[in-house]
MIKE-651031 format. One record per residue (C-alpha): residue number from 1; x, y, z. Coordinates in steps of 0.02 Angstrom, whole numbers, plus 50000, padded with zeros to 5 digits. Example, Ala and Ser with C-alpha at 12.3 -4.5 7.8 and 13.67 -1.06 7.14 Angstrom:
<nodes>
nr / xx / yy / zz
1 / 50615 / 49775 / 50390
2 / 50684 / 49947 / 50357
</nodes>
This chain:
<nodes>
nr / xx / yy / zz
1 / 64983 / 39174 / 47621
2 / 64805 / 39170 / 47527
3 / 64709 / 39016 / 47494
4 / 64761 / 38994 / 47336
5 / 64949 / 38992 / 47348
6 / 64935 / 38878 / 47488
7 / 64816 / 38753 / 47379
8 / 64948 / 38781 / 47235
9 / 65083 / 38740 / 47379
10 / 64991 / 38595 / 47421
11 / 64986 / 38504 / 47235
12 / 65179 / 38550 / 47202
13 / 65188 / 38433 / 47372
14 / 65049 / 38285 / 47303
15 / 64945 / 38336 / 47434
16 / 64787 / 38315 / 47343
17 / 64653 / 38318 / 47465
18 / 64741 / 38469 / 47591
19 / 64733 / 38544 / 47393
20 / 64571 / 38530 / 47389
21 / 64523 / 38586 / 47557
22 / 64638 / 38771 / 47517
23 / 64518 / 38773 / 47343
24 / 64376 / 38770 / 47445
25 / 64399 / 38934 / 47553
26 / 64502 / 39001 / 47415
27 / 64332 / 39030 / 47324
28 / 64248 / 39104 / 47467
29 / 64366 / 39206 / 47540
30 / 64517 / 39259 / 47407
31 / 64507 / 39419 / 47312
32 / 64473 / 39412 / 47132
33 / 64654 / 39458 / 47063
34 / 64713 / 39312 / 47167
35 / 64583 / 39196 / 47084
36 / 64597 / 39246 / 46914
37 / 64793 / 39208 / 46949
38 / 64752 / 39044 / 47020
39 / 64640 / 39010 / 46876
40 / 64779 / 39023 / 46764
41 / 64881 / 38927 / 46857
42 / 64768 / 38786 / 46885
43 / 64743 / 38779 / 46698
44 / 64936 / 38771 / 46644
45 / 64948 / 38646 / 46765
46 / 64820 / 38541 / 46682
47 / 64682 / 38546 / 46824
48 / 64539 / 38598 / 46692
49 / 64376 / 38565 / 46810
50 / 64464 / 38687 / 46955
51 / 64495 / 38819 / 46830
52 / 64337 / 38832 / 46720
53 / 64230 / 38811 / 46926
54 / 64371 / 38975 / 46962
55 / 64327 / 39074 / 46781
56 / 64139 / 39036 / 46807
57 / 64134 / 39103 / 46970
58 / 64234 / 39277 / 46890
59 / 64106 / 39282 / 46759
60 / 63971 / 39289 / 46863
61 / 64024 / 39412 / 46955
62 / 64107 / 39530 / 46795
63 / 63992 / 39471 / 46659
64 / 64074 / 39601 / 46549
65 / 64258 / 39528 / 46549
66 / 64252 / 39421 / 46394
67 / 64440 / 39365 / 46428
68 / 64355 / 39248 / 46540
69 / 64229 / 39166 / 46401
70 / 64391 / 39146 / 46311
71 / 64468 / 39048 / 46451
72 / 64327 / 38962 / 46465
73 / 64303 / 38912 / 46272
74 / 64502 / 38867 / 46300
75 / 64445 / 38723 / 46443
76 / 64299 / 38687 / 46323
77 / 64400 / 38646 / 46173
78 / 64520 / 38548 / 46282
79 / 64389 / 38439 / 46341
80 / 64310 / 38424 / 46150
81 / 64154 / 38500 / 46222
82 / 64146 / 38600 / 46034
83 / 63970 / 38650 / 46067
84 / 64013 / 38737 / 46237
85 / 64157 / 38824 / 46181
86 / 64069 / 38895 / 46016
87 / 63939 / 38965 / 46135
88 / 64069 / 39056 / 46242
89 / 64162 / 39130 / 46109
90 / 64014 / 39195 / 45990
91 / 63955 / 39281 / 46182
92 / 64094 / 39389 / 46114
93 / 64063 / 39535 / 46013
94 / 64158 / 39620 / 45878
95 / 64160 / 39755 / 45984
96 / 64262 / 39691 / 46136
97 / 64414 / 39710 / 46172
98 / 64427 / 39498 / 46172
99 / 64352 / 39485 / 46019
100 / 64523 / 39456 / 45916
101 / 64585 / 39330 / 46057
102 / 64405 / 39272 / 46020
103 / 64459 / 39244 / 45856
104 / 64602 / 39151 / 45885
105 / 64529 / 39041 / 46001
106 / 64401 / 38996 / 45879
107 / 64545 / 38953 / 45751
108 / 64611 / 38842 / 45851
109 / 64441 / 38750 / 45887
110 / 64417 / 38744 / 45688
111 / 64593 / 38703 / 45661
112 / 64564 / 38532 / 45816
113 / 64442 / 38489 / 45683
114 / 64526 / 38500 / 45547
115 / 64419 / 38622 / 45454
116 / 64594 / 38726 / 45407
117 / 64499 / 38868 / 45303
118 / 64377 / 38900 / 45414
119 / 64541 / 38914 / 45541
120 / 64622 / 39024 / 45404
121 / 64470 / 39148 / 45392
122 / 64465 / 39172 / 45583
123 / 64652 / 39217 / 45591
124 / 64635 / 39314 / 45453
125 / 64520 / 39442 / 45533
126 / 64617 / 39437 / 45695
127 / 64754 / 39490 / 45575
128 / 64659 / 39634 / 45510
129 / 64606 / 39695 / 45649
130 / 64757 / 39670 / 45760
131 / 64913 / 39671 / 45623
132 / 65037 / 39720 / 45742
133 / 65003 / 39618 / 45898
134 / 65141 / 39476 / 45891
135 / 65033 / 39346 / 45956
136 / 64893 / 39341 / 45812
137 / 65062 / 39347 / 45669
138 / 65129 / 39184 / 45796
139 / 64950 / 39130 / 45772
140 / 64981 / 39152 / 45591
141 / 65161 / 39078 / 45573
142 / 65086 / 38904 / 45670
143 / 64952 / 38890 / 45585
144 / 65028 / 38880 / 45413
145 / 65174 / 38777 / 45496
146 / 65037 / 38678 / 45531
147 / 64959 / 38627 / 45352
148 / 65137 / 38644 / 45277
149 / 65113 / 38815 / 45200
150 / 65300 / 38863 / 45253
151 / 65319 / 39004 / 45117
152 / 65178 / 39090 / 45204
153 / 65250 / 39027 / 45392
154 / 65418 / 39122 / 45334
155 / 65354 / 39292 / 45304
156 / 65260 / 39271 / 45477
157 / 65411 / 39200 / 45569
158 / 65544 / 39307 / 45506
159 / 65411 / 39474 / 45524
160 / 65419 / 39420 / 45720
161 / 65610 / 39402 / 45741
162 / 65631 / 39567 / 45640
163 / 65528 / 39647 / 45789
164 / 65633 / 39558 / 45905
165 / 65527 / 39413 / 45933
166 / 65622 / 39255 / 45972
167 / 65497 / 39139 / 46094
168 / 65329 / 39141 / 46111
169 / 65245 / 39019 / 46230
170 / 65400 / 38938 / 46237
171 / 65392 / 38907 / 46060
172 / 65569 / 38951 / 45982
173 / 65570 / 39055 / 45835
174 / 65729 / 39053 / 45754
175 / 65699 / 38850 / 45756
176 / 65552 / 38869 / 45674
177 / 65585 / 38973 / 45529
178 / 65756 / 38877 / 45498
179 / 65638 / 38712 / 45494
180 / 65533 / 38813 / 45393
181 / 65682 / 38833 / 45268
182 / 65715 / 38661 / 45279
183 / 65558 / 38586 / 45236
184 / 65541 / 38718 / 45080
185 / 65686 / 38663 / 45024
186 / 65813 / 38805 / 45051
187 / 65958 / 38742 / 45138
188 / 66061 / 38874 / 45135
189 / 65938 / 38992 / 45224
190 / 65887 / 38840 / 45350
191 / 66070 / 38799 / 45417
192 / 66098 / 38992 / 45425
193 / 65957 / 38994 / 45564
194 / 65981 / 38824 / 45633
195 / 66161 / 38853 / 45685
196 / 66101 / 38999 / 45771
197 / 66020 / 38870 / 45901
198 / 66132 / 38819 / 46057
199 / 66142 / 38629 / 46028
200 / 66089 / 38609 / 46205
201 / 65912 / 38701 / 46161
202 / 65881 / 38586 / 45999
203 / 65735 / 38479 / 45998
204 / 65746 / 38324 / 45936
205 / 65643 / 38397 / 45777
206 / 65769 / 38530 / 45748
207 / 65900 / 38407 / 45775
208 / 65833 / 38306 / 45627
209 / 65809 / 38467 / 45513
210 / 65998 / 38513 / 45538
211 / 66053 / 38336 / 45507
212 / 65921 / 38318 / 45354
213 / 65996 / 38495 / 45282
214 / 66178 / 38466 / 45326
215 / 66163 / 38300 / 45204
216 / 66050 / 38416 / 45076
217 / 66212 / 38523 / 45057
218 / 66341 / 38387 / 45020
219 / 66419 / 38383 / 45198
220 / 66377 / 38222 / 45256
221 / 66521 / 38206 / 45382
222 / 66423 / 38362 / 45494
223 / 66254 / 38254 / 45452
224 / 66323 / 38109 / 45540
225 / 66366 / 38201 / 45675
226 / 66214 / 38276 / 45743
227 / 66113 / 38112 / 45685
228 / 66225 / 38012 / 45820
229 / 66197 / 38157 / 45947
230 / 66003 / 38142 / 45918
231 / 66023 / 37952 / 45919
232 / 66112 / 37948 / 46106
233 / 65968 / 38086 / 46160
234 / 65824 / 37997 / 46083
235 / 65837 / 37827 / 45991
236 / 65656 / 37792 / 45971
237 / 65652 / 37947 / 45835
238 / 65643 / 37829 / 45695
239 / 65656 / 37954 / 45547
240 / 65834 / 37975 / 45589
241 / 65912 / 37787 / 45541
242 / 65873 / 37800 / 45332
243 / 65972 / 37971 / 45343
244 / 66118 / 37945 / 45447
245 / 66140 / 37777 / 45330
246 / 66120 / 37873 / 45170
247 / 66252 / 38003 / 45258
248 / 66368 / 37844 / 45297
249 / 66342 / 37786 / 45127
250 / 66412 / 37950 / 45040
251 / 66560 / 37909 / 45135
252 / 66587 / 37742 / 45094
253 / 66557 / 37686 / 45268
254 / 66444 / 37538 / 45205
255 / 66430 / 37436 / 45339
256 / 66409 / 37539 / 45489
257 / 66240 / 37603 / 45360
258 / 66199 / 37438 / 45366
259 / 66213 / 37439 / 45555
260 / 66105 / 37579 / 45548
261 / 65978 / 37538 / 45456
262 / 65965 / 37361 / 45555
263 / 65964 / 37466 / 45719
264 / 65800 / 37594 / 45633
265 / 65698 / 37414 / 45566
266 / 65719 / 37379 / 45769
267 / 65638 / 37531 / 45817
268 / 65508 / 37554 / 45661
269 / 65498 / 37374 / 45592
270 / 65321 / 37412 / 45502
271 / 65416 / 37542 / 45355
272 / 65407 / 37444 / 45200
273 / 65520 / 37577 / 45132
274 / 65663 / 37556 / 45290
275 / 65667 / 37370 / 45211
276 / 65680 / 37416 / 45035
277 / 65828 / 37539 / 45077
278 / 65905 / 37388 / 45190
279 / 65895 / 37259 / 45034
280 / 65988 / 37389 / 44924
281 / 66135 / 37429 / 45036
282 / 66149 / 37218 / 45076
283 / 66154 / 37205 / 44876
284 / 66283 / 37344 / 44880
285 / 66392 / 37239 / 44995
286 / 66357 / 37093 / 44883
287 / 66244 / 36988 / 45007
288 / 66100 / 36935 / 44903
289 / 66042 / 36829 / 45029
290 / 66017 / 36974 / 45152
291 / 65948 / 37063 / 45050
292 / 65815 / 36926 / 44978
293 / 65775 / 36924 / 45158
294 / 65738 / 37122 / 45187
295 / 65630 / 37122 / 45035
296 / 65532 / 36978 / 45065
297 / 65498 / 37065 / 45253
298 / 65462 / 37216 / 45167
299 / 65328 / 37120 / 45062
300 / 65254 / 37041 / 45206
301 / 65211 / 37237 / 45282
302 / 65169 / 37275 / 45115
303 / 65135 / 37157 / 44982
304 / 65066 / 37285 / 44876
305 / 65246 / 37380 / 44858
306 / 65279 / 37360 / 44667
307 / 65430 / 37437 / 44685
308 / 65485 / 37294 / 44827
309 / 65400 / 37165 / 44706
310 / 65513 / 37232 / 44550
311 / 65678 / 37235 / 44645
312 / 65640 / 37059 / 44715
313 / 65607 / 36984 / 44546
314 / 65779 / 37065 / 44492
315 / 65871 / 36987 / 44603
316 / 65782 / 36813 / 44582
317 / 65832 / 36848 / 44383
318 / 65991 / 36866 / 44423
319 / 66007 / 36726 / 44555
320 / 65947 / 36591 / 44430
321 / 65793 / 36573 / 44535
322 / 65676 / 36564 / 44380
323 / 65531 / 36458 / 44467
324 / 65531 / 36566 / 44620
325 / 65519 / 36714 / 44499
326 / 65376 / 36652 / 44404
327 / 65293 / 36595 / 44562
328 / 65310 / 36781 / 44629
329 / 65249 / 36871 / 44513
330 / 65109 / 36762 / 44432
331 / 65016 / 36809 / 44584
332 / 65007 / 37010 / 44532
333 / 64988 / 36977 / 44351
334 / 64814 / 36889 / 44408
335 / 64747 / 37020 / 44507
336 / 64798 / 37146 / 44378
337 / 64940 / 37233 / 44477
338 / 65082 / 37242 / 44389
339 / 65240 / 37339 / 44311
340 / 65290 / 37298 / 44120
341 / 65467 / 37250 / 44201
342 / 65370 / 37095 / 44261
343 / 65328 / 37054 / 44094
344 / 65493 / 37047 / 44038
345 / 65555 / 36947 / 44198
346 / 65457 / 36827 / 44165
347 / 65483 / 36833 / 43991
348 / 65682 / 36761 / 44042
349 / 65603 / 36645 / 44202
350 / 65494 / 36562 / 44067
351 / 65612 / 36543 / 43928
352 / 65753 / 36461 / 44055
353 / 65629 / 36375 / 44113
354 / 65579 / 36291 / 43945
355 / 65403 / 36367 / 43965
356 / 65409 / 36405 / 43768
357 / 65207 / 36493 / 43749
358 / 65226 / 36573 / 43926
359 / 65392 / 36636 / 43864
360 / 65316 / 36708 / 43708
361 / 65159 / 36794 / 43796
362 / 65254 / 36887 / 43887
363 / 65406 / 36942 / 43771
364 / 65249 / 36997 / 43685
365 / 65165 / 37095 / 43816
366 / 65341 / 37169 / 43861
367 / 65374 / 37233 / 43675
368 / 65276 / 37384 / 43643
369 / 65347 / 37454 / 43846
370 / 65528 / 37399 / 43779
371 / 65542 / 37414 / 43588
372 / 65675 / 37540 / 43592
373 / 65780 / 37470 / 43754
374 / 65927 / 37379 / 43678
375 / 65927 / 37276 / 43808
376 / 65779 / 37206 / 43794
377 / 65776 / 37179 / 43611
378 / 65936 / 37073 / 43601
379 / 65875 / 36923 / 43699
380 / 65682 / 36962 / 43597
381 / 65785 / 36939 / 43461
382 / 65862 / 36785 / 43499
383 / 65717 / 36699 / 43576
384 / 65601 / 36752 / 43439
385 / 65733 / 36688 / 43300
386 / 65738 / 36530 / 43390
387 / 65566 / 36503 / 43408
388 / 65551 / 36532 / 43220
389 / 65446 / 36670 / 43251
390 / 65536 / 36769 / 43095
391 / 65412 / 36926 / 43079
392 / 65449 / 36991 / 43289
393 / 65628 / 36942 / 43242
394 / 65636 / 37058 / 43090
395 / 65538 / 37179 / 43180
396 / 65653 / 37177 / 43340
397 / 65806 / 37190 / 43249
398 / 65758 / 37353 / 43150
399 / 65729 / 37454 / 43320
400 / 65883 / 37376 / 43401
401 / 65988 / 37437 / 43237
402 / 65923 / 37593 / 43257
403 / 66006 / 37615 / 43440
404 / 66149 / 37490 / 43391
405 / 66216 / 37499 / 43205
406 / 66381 / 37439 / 43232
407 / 66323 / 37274 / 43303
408 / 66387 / 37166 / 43159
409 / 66299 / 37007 / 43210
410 / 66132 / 37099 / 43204
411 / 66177 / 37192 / 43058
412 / 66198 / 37002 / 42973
413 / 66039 / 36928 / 43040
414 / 65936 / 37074 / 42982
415 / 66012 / 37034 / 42814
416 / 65998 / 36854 / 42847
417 / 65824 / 36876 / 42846
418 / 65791 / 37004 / 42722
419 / 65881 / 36894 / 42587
420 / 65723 / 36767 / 42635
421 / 65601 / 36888 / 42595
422 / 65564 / 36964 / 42779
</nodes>
């Protein structure tokens, strides 16, 4: 047994320092096949220092094998040394026979940084250069996975498994071009691939895709049921609860949604829009309370949620809860955040409340969002008629007539007033 298999040996045991001892002579005394082997293993294993002293010693001796600056600018980039890593890889010439694995390498340095077109011009060249090695069209395929390019992904994915390529460092294939389908919004194609999968070799991601696509498709019934298998594998993976409730929900099964979305505010209790969703279903089931309560959590995470705001000033409207209203939404009218809806909820708050000139400001400032909303002109109308304000009277019931001719009562008041002169 060499040196090196007895050091790996020794770590699969915890034996750290006997490890460390084997290293040792394994650099002085194993042959270089067996180190570049143990090199490799050391890195996949994790132990970076141990592989980059192994591929250092290599490359001194076979200053020529660029594979080796590539390993190395691999360790580098691992250990965000960018300037050590851009040094090894530009060693490499076009020339080489690593210079495309160069490339790649580099990619994935640009792509740790972020700088995605510079990543996209190095695999690009690897591309023309190599176009029919699979690993620089995986390269490819990830990398536009990646920035959520899955058109492009698609052509690179489904190129592979059309040569027969199904895993590539133990990345699955098939599960990544029926994501792919998924997130782009074709279904049909998606589920084709996903279903392909043995349910025991799903991730968790996967998992979510075929659940998310089964519910795109109208079967929510085969949604719930891999939602509640990833839910007993993994019920941290909050993206799951909004979906299986809205899946429960097409069924009717109201409650156990609302189960479900109590259960994903326990596991993500800082999504604004998990408490929004919660508040609707509780209205659904008639509990205004409950759902007072979800939106005024969902407030708290995010007070700057206009949508929340809105829907809380509804319901407040349509509890009675006039001061409360006012009180709400006076706060976002100040600092200049605001939704014409307000406007006209606290056009009602103000004229319940017997707040006559607030009451007119704002049926004012709603009128020109609302002029043609029947629904909003009738109770202009009335206000405005009461408050003797004959000219936005007149001027309200012409637009509602428009969308409401029939309305005899209107019809008479317009008349009413057009007999005085208006």
């Amino acid at each position: 047994m060499s040196y090196s298999e007895k050091m790996l040996a020794a770590l699969s045991n915890g034996q750290i320092d006997t490890a460390k001892k084997h290293f040792a002579w394994a650099l002085r005394k194993d042959d270089d096949d067996t180190l570049y082997s143990l090199a490799e293993e050391l890195y996949g294993l994790g132990f970076l220092k141990q592989a980059e002293r192994t591929y250092k010693k290599l490359l001194a001796k076979y200053p020529d094998e660029d594979d080796l600056r590539t390993s190395l600018a691999d360790i580098a980039i691992d250990e965000d040394d960018t300037d050590t890593a851009l040094d090894y890889l530009h060693q490499v010439k076009p020339d080489s026979p690593a210079y495309v694995q160069a490339l790649l390498v580099e990619a994935d340095l640009y792509q740790t940084q972020e700088l995605f077109e510079v990543s996209e011009q190095k695999l690009k060249e690897a591309y023309e250069l190599a176009p029919d090695e699979p690993i620089v069209e995986f390269a490819l395929a990830e990398f536009y996975f990646l920035i959520r390019n899955y058109r492009q992904a698609i052509r690179f994915y489904l190129d592979l498994i059309k040569q027969g390529e199904l895993e590539i460092s133990k990345v699955n294939l098939v599960e990544r071009l029926g994501v792919s389908y998924a997130e782009s919004g074709r279904f049909e194609q998606a589920v084709g691939y996903l279903e392909q999968i043995k349910p025991a070799k799903l991730t968790p991601d996967s998992q979510f895709e075929l659940g998310f696509t089964y519910l795109q498709l109208g079967e929510p019934q085969k949604a719930i049921d891999i939602f509640n298998k990833l839910r007993e594998s993994d019920d941290q993976y909050a993206s799951l609860y909004p979906y299986l409730a809205q899946a429960q929900e097409q069924l009717h099964q109201l409650d156990k949604a609302l189960l479900t979305l109590q259960e994903g505010l326990a596991v993500d209790q800082y999504n604004e829009q998990l408490y929004l969703q919660t508040a609707r279903l509780a209205l659904k089931l008639d509990d205004q309370e409950l759902a007072e309560k979800y939106l005024r959590e969902g407030l708290s995470i995010d007070p700057d949620n206009l949508t929340t705001v809105l829907e809380l000033s509804n319901l407040l409207v349509q509890r009675e809860r006039y001061q409360d209203n006012v009180d709400l939404l006076d706060q976002y009218l100040q600092s200049n955040e605001f939704d014409p809806q307000f406007y006209w909820n606290l056009a009602i708050s103000n004229d319940r409340l017997d707040n006559f000139q607030a009451a007119k400001d704002n049926y004012e400032a709603a009128y020109p969002f609302f002029e043609h909303n029947k629904d909003f002109l009738k109770p202009a109308i009335y206000f405005f008629r009461e408050a003797g304000l004959a000219d936005s009277a007149v001027a309200a019931l012409r637009n509602y007539l428009v969308i409401e001719p029939d309305d005899g009562e209107m019809v008479a008041m317009l008349e009413d007033y057009e007999d005085q002169g208006y």
